[in-house]
C-alpha positions in Angstrom: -37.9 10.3 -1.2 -40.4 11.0 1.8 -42.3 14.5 1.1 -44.6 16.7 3.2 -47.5 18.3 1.7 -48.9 21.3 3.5 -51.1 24.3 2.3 -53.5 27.1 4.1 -56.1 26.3 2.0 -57.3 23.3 3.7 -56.4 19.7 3.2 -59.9 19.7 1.0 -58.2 22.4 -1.4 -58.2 21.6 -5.5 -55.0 23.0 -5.0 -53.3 20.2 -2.6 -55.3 17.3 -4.4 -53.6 18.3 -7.8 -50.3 18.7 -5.7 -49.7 15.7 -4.5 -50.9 13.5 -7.3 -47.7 15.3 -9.7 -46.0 15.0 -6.6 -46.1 10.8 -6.2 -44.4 10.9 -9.3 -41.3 11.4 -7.3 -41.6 10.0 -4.2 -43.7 8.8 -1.3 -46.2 11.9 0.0 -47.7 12.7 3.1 -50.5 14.9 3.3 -50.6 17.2 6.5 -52.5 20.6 6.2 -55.1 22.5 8.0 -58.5 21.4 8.5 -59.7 24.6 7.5 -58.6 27.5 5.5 -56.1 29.4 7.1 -55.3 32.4 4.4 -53.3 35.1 5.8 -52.4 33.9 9.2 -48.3 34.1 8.6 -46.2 32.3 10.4 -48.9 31.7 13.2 -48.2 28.7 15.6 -50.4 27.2 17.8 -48.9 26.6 22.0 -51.4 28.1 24.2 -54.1 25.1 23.6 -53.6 21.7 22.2 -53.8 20.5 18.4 -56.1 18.3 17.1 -55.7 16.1 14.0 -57.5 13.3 12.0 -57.1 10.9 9.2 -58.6 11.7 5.8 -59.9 9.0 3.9 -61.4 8.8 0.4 -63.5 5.6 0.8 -61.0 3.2 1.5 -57.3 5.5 0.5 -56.1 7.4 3.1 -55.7 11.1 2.1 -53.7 12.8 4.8 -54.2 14.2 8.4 -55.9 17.0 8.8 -54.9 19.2 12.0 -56.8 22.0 13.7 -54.2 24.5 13.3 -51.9 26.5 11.3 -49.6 26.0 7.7 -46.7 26.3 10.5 -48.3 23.8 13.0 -48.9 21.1 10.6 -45.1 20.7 8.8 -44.0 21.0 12.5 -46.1 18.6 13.6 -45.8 16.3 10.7 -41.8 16.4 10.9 -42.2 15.4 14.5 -44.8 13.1 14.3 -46.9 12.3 11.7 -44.6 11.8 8.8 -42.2 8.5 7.3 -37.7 9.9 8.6 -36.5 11.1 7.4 -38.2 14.2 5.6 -36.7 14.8 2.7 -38.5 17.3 0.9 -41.5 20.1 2.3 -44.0 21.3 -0.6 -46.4 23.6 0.6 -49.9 24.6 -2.1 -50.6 24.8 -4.3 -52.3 27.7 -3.0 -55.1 29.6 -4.8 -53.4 33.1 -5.5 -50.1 34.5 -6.0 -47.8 35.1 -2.9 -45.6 37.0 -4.5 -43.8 40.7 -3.5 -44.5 41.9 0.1 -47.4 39.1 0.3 -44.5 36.4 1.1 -44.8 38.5 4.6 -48.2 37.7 5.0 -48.4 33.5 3.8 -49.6 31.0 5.2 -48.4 29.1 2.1 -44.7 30.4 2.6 -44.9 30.2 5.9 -45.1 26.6 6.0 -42.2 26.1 3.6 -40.2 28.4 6.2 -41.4 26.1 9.0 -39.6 22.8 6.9 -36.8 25.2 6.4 -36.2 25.4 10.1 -35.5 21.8 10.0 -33.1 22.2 7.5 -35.0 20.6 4.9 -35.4 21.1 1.2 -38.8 23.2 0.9 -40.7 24.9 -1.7 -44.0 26.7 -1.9 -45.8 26.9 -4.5 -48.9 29.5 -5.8 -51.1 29.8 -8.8 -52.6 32.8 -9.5 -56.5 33.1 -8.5 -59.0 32.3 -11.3 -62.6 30.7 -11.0 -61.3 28.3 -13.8 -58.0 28.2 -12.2 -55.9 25.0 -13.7 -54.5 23.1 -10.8 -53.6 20.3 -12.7 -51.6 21.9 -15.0 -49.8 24.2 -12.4 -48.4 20.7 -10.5 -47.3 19.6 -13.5 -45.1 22.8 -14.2 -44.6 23.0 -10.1 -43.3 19.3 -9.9 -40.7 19.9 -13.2 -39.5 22.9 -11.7 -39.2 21.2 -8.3 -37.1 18.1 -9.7 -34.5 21.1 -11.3 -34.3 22.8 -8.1 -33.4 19.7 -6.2 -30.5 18.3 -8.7 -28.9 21.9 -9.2 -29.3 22.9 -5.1 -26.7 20.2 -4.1 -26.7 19.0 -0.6 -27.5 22.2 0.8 -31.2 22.9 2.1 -33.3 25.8 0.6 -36.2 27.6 0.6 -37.8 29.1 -2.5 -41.4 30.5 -3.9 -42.7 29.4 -7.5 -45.2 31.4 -8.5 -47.4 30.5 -11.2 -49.9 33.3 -13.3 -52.7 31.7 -15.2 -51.1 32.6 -18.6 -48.5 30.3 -18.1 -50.9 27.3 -17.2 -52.7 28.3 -20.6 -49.9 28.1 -22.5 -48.8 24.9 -21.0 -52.0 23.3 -22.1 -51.5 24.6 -25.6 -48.0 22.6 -25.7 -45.8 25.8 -24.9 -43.7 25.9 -22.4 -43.8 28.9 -20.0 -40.7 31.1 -19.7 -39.3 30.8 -15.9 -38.0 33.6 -14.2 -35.3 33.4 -11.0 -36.2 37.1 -9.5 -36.0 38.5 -6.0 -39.5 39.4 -4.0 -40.8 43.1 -4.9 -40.7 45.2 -1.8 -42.9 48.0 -2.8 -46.2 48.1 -0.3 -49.7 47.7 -1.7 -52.7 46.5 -0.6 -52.9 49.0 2.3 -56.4 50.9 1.1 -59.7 50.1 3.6 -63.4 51.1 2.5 -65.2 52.6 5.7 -68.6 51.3 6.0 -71.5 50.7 8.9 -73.0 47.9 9.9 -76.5 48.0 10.5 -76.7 49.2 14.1 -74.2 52.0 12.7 -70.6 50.8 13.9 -68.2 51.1 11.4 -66.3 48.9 9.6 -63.4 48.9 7.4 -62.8 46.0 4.3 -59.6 45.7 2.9 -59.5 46.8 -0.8 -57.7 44.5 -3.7 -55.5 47.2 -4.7 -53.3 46.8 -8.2 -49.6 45.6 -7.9 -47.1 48.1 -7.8 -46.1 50.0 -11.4 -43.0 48.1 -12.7 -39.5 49.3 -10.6 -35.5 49.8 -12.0 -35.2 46.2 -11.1 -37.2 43.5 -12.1 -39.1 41.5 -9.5 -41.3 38.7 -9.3 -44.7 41.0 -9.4 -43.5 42.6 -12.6 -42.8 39.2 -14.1 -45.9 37.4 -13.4 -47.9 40.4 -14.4 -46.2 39.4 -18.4 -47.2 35.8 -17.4 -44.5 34.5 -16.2 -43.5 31.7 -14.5 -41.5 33.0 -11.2 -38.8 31.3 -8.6 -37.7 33.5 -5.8 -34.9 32.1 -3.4 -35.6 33.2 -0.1 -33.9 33.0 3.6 -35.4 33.4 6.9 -32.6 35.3 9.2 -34.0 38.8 9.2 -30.6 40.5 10.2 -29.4 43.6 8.5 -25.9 42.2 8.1 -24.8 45.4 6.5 -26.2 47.5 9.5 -25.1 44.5 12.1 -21.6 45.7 11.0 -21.8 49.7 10.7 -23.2 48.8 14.7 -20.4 47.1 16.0 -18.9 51.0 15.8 -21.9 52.9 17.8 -21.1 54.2 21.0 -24.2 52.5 22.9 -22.5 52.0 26.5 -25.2 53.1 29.5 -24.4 55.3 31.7 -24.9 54.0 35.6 -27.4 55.4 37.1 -28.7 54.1 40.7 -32.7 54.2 40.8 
């Protein structure tokens, strides 16, 4: 099996190292993520100027390419270009912090997994929740179990999905307990939307986003509610954005122009 490993952290992230060691394990991986970080840029591609790229080595072992652009520009690149055909699975992280609820919107992580989606191809992003003694090792391990389950129960059909992992679950796992996994949808409350207004020292303001607290638990369960217990959580996602409920009531509006001559 030929994988693609992408991230936004940078191809020098503990977080893609740890990744794709579990992930040879099951197959042959190539390495192609950003040369720098690129947290929070979305689905961000890069047209308007060209992209560079280089090898990686360690000493004499080839790490990956490294490609000055986005989580988006590099699995699109490395489908076209870079990486062994066929591509048979995109893993993008492990990426330090959760993308989980309304944060899925902002990803670079998840963004490159929707990128491989595009192509129709098996992909999976993956995010451990930010800790200075965050456990990378032990989150590939749980990321590259959970990833061999998704891929025998999917079938034939691609997918896209987002394991989140919260650091309770990595310290369990190193105590021999395994962490409880959750199959939840994204939480859609908003959060995170608070600036603090200060001024620089020639007096201009400035505004820095505030680290807000997730949402207080909803009728529903979601994927913020269940890492905040410590749990490990897989969302199924999709990228077509249309209302399909709303596509239908539509079909009945009267929305016919009148002519007018101008």
């Amino acid at each position: 099996m030929n994988i693609l490993l992408a991230n936004d952290d940078g191809i020098h992230a503990p977080g893609i190292r740890a990744l794709r060691v579990a992930l040879e394990s099951i197959g042959r991986v190539t390495v192609v993520a950003p040369a720098t970080e690129q947290s929070g840029v979305g689905h961000s591609i890069t047209y308007l100027t060209p992209l560079t790229c280089k090898q990686i080595y360690d000493g004499e072992i080839f790490r990956g390419w490294a490609v000055d652009g986005s989580p988006a520009d590099c699995v699109k690149l490395g489908i076209s270009e870079l990486t062994p055909k066929p591509t048979d699975l995109i893993v993008s992280g492990i990426n330090g912090g959760l993308n989980a609820g309304i944060n899925v919107l902002y990803s670079g992580t998840v963004a490159a997994a929707i990128e491989g989606a595009f192509f129709r191809i098996p992909s999976i992003a993956v995010s451990l929740e930010e800790d200075p003694h965050a456990d990378f090792e032990a989150a590939a391990s749980i990321a590259v179990q959970l990833i061999q389950r998704i891929l025998h129960h999917q079938g034939s059909a691609a997918r896209l999905y987002n394991i989140n992992i919260p650091t309770k679950a990595t310290r369990d796992y190193r105590a021999g307990l395994a962490p409880e996994i959750h199959v939840l949808p994204m939480g859609v409350a908003r959060y995170g939307d608070h600036y603090i207004k200060r001024q620089d020292p020639k007096g201009r303001n400035y505004y820095w986003s505030t680290n807000d607290p997730p949402p207080q638990p909803t009728e529903h369960p979601t994927d913020v509610m269940a890492l905040a217990n410590g749990h490990v959580t897989i969302t199924p996602l999709h990228f077509d954005m249309t209302h399909q409920q709303q596509l239908s009531e539509m079909q009945s509006w009267s929305l016919a122009l009148d002519s007018q001559a101008l």
